[in-house]
C-alpha positions as CSV (number, residue, x, y, z in Angstrom):
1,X,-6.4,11.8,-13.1
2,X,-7.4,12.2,-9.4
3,X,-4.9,11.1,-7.1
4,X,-5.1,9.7,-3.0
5,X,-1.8,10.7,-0.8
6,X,-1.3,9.6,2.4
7,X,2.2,9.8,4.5
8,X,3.4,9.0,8.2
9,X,6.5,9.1,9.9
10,X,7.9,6.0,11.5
11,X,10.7,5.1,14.5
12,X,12.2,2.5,12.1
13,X,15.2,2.7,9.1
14,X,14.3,2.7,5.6
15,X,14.6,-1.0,5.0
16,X,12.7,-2.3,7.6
17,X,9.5,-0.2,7.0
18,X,10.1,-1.6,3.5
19,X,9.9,-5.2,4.5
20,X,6.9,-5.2,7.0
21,X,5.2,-3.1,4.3
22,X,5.8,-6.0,2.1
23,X,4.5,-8.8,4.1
24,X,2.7,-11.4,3.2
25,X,-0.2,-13.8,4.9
26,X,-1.2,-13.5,8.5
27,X,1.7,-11.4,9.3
28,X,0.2,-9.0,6.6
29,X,-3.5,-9.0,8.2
30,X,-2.2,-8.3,11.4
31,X,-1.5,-4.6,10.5
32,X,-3.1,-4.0,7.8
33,X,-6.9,-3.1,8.0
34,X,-7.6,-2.4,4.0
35,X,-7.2,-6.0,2.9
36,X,-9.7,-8.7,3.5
37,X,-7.1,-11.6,2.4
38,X,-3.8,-11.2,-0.2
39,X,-1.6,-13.6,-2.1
40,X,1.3,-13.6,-4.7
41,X,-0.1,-15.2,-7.6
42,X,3.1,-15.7,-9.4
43,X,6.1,-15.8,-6.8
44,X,6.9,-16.5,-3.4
45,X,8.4,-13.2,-2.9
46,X,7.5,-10.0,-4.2
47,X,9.5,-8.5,-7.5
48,X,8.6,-7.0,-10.9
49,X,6.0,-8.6,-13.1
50,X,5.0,-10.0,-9.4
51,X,1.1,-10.2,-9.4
52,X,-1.2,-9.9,-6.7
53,X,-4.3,-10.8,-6.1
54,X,-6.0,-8.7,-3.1
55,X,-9.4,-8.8,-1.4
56,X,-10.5,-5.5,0.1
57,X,-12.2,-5.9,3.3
58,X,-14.9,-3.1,1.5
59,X,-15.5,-5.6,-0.8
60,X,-13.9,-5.1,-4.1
61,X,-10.9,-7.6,-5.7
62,X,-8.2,-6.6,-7.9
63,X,-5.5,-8.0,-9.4
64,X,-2.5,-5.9,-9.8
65,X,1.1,-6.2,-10.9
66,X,4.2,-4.9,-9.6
67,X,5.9,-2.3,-12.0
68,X,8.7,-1.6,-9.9
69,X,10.4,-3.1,-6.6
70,X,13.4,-0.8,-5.7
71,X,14.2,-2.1,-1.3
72,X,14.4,-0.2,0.6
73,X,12.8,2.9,-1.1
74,X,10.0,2.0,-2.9
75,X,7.6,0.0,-4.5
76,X,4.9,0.4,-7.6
77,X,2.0,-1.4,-8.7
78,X,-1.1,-1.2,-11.4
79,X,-4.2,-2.7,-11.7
80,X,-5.0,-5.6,-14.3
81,X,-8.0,-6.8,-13.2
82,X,-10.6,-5.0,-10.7
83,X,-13.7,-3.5,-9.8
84,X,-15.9,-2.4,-13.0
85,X,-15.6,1.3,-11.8
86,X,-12.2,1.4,-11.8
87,X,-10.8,2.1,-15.7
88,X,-7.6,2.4,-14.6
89,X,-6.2,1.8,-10.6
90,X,-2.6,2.3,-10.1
91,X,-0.1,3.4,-6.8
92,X,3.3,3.6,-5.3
93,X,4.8,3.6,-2.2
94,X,8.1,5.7,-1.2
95,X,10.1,5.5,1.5
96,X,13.1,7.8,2.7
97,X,15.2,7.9,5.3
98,X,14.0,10.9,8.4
99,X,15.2,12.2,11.5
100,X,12.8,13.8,13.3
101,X,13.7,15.4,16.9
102,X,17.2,13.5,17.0
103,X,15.4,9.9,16.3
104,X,16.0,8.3,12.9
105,X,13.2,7.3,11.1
106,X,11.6,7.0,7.4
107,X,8.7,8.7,6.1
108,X,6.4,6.5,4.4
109,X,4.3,8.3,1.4
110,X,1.7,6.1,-0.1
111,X,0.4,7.7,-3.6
112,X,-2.8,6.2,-5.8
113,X,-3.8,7.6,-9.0
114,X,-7.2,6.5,-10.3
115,X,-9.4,7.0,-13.3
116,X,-13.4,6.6,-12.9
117,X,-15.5,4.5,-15.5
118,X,-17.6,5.4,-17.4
119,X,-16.7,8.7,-17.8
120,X,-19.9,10.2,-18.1
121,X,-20.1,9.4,-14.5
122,X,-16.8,10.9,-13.5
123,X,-18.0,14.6,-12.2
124,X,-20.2,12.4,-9.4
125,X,-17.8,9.6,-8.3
126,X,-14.1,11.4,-8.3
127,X,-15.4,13.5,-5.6
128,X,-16.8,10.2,-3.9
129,X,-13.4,8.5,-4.8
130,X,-11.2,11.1,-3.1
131,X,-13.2,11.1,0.0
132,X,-13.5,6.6,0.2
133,X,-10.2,6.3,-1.0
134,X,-8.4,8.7,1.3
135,X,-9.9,8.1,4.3
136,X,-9.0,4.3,3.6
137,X,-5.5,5.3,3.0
138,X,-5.3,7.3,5.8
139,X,-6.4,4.5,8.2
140,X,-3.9,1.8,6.1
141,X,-1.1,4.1,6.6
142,X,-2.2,4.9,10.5
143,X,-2.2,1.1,10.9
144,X,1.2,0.6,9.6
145,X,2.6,3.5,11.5
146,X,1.0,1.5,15.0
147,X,2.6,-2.1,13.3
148,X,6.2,-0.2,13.0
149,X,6.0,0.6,17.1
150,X,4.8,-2.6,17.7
151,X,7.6,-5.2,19.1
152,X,5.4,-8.1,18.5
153,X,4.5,-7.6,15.1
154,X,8.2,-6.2,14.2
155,X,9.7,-9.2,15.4
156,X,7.9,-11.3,12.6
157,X,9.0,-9.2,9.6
158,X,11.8,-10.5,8.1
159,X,14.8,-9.6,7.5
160,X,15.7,-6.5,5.6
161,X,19.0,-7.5,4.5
C-alpha cells in the first residue's frame, strides 16, 4: 500500500502542536490550506468513533473516522466515505517532544497510507498519487509549521491542558 510522509519541526511543546492541529472551524481554515471547509459530524470535540466530514479545497469529500485520539502524541483516522478512487484512505499523525539547537520543540510526522481503485488502474495512479498527495502534505504540514510561529493564530488554540 503506497504511503505519503511528511514531518516538520516546531518551536512549541507536544501538547500544544496537538491542539492547534486539532482545531476546528475558522480557526482551522486559517492555517490549514488542504481543506476547503470541516466539521465534526458526531461530537463537539474530537475523540474515537469521532467522524469527520472534510471538503478538500482540490475538490474531493471524505468522510473519515477517528481510530485513535492519544493528546498530546497522536492522532489516527480512516476513510468511510470518499472519492471513488480511493478503495481505502487512511492516516495518522505523531507528535514527540524535540530539542533542536537548545530550543524545545516537537516534531510533527504526518503519515497516509492509500490503496488505488480499481486496481487494474493502480500501476498509472500510485505514481500520480505519491506525487498529488505528497506535495499536498508537504504544503499542509509547511502551513502548520508557519500557524505554530504565528502569535495570532496560537493565541486562538485552546488550551492543551
Amino acid at each position: 500500500m503506497p504511503q505519503v510522509v511528511a514531518q516538520a519541526w516546531v518551536p512549541l511543546a507536544p501538547a500544544r502542536a496537538f491542539a492547534l492541529s486539532q482545531t476546528t472551524g475558522e480557526l482551522r481554515l486559517r492555517w490549514d490550506p488542504f481543506i476547503r471547509s470541516q466539521r465534526l459530524l458526531d461530537a463537539e470535540r474530537p475523540g474515537v468513533g469521532v467522524r469527520t466530514l472534510t471538503h478538500a479545497r482540490v475538490g474531493p469529500r471524505m468522510v473519515s473516522r477517528y481510530v485513535s485520539y492519544r493528546p498530546p502524541t497522536s492522532v489516527g483516522m480512516t476513510m468511510e466515505r470518499g472519492p471513488w478512487f480511493f478503495a481505502s484512505f487512511g492516516g495518522g499523525w505523531r507528535f514527540t517532544d524535540e530539542e533542536r539547537d537548545g530550543v524545545a520543540g516537537t516534531r510533527a510526522v504526518w503519515k497516509y497510507s492509500y490503496a488505488v481503485r480499481p486496481a487494474w488502474l493502480r500501476p498509472v495512479a500510485e505514481p500520480i498519487g505519491q506525487w498529488l498527495l505528497g506535495r499536498e502534505i508537504r504544503a499542509r504540514i509547511a502551513a502548520f509549521a508557519r500557524a505554530c510561529a504565528d502569535p495570532a493564530v496560537l493565541a486562538e488554540v485552546p488550551d492543551a491542558g
